[in-house]
Structure formats: C-alpha cells, structure tokens
C-alpha positions in Angstrom: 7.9 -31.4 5.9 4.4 -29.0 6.4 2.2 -28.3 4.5 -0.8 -25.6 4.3 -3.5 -25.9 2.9 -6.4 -22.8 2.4 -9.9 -23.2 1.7 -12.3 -20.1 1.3 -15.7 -21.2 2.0 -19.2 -20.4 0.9 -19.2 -17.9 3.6 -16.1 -16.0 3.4 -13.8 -17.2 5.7 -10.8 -18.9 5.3 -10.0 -22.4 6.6 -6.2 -22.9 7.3 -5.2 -26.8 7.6 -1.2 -27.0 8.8 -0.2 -30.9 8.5 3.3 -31.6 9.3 4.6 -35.0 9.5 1.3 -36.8 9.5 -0.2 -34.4 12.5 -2.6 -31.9 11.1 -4.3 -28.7 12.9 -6.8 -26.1 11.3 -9.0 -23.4 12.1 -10.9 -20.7 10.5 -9.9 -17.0 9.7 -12.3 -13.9 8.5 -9.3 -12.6 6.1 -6.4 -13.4 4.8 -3.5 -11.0 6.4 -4.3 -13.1 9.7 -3.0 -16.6 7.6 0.7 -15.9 8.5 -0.1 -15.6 12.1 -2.4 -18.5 12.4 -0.1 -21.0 10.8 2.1 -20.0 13.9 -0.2 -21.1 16.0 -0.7 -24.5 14.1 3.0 -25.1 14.6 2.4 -24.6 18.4 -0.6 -27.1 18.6 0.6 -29.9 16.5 4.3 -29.6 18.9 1.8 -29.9 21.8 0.0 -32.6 19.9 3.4 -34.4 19.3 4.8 -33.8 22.9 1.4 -35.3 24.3 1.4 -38.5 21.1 5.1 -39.5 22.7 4.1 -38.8 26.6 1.2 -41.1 25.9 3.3 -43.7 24.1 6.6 -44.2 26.9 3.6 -44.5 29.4 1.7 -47.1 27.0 5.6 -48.5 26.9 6.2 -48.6 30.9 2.7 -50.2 31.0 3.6 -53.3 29.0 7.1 -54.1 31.1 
C-alpha cells in the first residue's frame, strides 16, 4: 500500500512524501502539474531503496554463518 502525501509550504512549492510499505521518499516541486511525474520517480527510489535494504540484509545474513 502507498501513500502520498503534499505539503505546500510557506514559499510556494510543493513537498511530495511517497511512503510505501514503511519506505518513504520526498522531494520538492515549484507546481503542481509536475506531482504525477515526481511520484514516479518516488516509486523508482524507494525500489532502489528496497533492492539495496535486502542486498544489505542476505550479506548481514552470510556474515553471521
């Protein structure tokens, strides 16, 4: 499950915060057409994020045999 979250701050951009199963990326946008794009790119860095969480883990795994 994801979830996105939007904040419009003081100064007029847009903070977008993706958090899908318990991983969460964000990063500021000047206006809100480039949302749909940017929670694209949130996807792509918390599977990153994941892919190096589980690389990290089976080597933390080999480690303790």
């Amino acid at each position: 499950m994801s979830k996105l979250n939007l904040e419009t701050l003081d100064d007029g951009q847009i903070k977008v915060c993706l958090t899908e199963n318990q991983v969460t990326a964000c990063c500021y946008v000047s206006s809100m057409h480039l949302v749909d794009e940017k929670e694209k790119q949130l996807q792509q860095s918390i599977a990153r994020q994941k892919n190096k969480m589980g690389a990290a883990r089976i080597e933390l795994a080999s480690a303790e045999l």
